[in-house]
N, C-alpha and C positions, 0 to 999 in steps of 0.2 A: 248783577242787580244787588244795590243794597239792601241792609235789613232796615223799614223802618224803626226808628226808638219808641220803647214801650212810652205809654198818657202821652202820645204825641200829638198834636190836635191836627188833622186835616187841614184843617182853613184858618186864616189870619182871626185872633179874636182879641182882644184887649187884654194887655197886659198886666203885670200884679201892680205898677205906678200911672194905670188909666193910660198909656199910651198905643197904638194900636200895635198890634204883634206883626209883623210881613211876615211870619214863618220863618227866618232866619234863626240856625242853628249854629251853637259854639262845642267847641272841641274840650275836650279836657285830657291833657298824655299824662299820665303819672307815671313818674320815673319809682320803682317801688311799685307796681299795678296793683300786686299779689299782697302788699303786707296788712295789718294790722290798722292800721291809718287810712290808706286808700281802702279796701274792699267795706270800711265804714263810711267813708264819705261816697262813694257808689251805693250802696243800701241806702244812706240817708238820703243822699238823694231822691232817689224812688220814692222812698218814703214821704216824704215833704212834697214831692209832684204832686201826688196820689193822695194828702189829705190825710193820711195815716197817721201823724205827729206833728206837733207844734217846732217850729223853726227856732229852737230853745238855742243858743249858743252864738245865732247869727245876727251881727250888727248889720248887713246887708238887706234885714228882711224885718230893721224896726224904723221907725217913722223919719229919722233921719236919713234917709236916703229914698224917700218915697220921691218920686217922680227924677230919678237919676239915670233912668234908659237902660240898667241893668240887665243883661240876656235872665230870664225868668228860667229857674229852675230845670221844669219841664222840656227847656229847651236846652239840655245839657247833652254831652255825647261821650262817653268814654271810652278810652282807649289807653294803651303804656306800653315800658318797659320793663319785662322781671325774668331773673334767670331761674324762680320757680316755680315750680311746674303747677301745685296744687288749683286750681280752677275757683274761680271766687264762689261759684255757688258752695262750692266744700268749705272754704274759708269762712265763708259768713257763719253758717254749721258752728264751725267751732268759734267763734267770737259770739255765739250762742251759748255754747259750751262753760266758757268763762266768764259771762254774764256783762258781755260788752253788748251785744244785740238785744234786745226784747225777743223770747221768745216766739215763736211763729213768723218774723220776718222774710227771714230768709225765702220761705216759701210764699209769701204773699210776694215778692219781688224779684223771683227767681229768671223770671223773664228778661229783667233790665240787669242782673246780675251775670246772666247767660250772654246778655249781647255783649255789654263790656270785656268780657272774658275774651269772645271771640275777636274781639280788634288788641290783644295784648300781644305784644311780638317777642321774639327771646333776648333780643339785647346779648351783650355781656358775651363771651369767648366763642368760635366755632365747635361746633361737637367735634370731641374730640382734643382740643387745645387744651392745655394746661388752663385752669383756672388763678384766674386774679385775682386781688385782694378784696373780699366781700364782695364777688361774685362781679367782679368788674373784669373788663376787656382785656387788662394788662397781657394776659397770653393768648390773646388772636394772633396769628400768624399773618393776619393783614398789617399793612403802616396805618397808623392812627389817623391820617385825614383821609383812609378809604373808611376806616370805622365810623369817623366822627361822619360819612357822605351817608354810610348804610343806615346811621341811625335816623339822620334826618329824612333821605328818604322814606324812612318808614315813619315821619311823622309826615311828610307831605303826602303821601297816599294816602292814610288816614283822612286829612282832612279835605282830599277830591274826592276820594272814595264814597265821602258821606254826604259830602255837596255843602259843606262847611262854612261860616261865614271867614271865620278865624279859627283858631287854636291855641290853647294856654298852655305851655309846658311848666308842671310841678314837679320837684324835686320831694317825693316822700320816703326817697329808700332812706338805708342802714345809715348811721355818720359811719364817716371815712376818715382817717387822723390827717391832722396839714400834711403835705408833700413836704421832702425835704427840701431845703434849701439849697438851689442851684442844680436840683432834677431837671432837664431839660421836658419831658416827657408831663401829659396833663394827666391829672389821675383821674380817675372813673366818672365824677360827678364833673368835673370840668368837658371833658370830653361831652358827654349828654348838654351838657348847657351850651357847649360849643354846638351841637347838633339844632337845640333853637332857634338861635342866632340865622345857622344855616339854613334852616326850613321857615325861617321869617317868622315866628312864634315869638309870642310874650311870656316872660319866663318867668317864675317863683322859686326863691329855694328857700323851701321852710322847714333844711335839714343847717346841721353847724358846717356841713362840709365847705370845701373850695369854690365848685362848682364859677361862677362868675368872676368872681375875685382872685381869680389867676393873673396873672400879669403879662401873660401871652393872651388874654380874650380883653384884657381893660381899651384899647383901639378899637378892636371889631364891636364890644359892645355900647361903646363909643358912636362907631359912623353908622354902626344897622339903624337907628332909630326906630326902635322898638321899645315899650317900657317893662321894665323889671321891677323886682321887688326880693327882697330877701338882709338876710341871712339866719334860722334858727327860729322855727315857732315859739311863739312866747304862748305857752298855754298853763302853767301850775305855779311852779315854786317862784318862777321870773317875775311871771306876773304880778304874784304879790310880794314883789323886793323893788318892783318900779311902783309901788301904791307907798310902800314903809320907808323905803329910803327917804324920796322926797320930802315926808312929813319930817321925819330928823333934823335933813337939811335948811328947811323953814322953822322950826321951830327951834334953831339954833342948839340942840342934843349932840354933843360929840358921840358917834360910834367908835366903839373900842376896838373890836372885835365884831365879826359876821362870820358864825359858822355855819354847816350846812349837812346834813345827809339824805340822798335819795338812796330808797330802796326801791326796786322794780325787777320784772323779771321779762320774759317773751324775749321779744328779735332784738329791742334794745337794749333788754338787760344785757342780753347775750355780746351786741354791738360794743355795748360801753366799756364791758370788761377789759377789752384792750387800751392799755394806760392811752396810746395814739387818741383813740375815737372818744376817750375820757377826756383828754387834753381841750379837745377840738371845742367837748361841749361844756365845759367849764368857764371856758375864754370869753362867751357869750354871756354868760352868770355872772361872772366876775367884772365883766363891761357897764351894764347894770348900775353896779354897786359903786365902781368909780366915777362912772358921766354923773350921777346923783350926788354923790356928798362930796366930791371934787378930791380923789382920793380912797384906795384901795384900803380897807380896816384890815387889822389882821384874821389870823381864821382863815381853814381852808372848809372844801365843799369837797367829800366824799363820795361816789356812787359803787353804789355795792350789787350785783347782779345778784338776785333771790329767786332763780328759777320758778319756787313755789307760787308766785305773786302772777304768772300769766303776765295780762295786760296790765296789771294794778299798778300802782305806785303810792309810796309814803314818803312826803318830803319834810324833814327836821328842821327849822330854820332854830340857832339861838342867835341875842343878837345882845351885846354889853356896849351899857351906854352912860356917859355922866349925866344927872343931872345938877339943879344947882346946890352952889355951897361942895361940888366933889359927889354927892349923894351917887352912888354904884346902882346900877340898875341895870334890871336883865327885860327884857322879851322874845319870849318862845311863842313857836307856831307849829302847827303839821299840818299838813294842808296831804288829802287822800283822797283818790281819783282816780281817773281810767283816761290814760293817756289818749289813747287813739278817738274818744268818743269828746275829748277836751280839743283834740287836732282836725278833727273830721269838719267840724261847721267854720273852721277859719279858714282850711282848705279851700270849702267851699265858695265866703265870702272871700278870698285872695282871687280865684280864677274868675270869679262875674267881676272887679273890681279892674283887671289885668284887662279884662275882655274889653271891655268898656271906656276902659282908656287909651285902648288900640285904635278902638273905633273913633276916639274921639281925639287923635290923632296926638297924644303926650304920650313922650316918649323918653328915655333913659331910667333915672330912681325916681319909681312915684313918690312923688310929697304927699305925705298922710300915712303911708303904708308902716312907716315904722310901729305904729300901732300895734303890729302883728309881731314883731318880731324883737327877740333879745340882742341882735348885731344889726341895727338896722342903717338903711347907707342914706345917713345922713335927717334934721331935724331933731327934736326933743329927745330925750330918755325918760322923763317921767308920763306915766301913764292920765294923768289928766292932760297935759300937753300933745300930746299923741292923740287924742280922742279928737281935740280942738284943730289939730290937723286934717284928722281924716273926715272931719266934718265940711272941711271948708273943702278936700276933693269933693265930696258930694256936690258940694255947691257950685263946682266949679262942671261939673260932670251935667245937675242939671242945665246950667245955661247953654253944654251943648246940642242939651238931646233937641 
């Protein structure tokens, strides 16, 4: 028997876009079940079911996308992979702690935090096995298409298990650095996005990692016809360097210079400090700055892991620019926030967005989704262009519903 999901309603009622609900339920596998990202976009969720908060962050849930057939909230189901151990109800606890939750959550949602919990499966090495690089497979003593079969299995029972209409598979773990070149071998996040593919799931990767963009999955995810979306959530510093760029760009300002520092601490400080997983998420920042002003400014972008900082983050932007007549001109920013509480409601709107374009049967790189993302596969780089994309998926999403 399964568990039903908590504010699940019995009977078909009308939906938040006036369409009637049949009770059909979506999946959501977060790769990362346990971290800092996921166990907030699981609370919010609940939360946002249940009336407890305003759906502050999410383009999915303002008037541009009213009547687009989106699975509503409520009808969310969570599940993943993570090789730690900590229990989301303890996790939310301390993202309490650090002042990423509101106070009292946790226990107002503790129900829908318990269920999630219990469909998270271990992923990631045999006990026992050498462990891999940030908690990935690499030393399971299996061959990698029985690992890449066990993951997917365990995302297709998931979604029998629960009587599921679909399943979204999201990529929220650690970044991972690019694989070397002419590694035969997929590395951790590839392997998992190779397990969607496998288990027929629509996939998000809204880390800097490989995951899709391997050149062993570019065929398979090719003939699946499934739709994807990634690479690298665009949630702080990116987001407003595709707002400033573009103005440059049109308003004819040469950039001189674009430099940068994030300071942060937690799983990603921790992640980024290895130059690899710094690389990874740089290349994504840097993408940005060149698709926009036609051309890479000098200036580098530093990340400096500050343990003290928890979830927090402060990102430095300075930016040297001509204007006329030669005139030298600078513009600074800092932009201070809480990453995972900036990641959680995109998360959200990517897997009703993913869902829904499953059903409505578009498949490969969503057009519009670049929106989300600092490497996105393919469409604009500037963030009013991107908006004007993802508007017209909606539009295109209503005429199916």
């Amino acid at each position: 028997m399964t568990e039903e999901h908590p504010h699940q309603p019995t009977a078909p009622t009308s939906g938040p876009d006036g369409r009637a609900d049949d009770g059909a339920r979506t999946g959501v596998w977060l790769i990362g079940a346990r971290g800092s990202v996921a166990t907030t976009a699981v609370a919010g969720c609940a939360a946002l079911a249940a009336g407890m908060h305003p759906p502050t962050g999410m383009a999915t849930e303002t008037a541009a996308f009213a009547g687009s057939g989106l699975p509503p909230l409520a009808r969310l189901v969570f599940g993943g992979h993570d090789t730690a151990s900590c229990p989301l109800p303890k996790r939310a606890e301390q993202l309490v702690a650090s002042g990423v939750l509101p106070y009292g959550l946790p226990a107002a949602v503790h129900a829908e935090l318990a269920a999630a919990d219990a469909c998270i499966r271990p992923g990631g090495p045999l006990p026992g096995g050498p462990p891999g690089p940030s908690g990935a497979e690499a030393g399971d003593p299996r061959g990698e298409d029985d690992l890449v079969d066990a993951l997917a299995a365990d995302i297709a029972d998931f979604t029998r298990d629960h009587a599921l209409a679909r399943t979204v598979v999201v990529n929220v773990a650690s970044t991972e650095a690019a694989p070397d070149a002419g590694d035969p071998a997929l590395p951790s996040s590839s392997r998992y996005a190779a397990a969607a593919l496998r288990a027929g799931c629509p996939y998000v990767n809204f880390t800097p990692s490989t995951g899709l963009h391997h050149p062993r999955l570019r065929e398979a995810a090719r003939r699946c016809g499934l739709p994807h979306a990634g690479r690298d959530g665009k949630t702080g510093q990116t987001l407003l360097r595709s707002v400033l760029a573009p103005m440059f760009a049109q308003r004819a300002l040469p950039v001189l210079a674009w430099s940068g520092t994030n300071l942060l601490g937690g799983g990603d400080g921790a992640a980024l400090a290895d130059p690899g997983a710094a690389a990874a998420k740089n290349a994504g920042k840097e993408r940005v700055l060149s698709d926009n002003l036609g051309t890479l400014p000098e200036g580098r972008l530093h990340i400096d892991d500050v343990p003290a900082l928890g979830d927090w983050k402060t990102a430095w932007d300075h930016v040297a620019f001509d204007g006329f007549l030669g005139s030298r001109m600078v513009l600074q920013t800092i932009w201070q926030g809480c990453d995972s509480a900036l990641a959680a409601p995109l998360v959200l709107d990517l897997a009703r967005l993913l869902a829904r374009a499953h059903e409505a049967g578009i498949s490969g790189a969503v057009p519009g989704l670049g929106f989300y993302f600092k490497d996105p596969d393919g469409g604009p780089a500037d963030l009013p262009g991107q908006w004007r994309e993802l508007c017209a998926l909606a539009e295109r999403l209503r005429a199916a519903a």
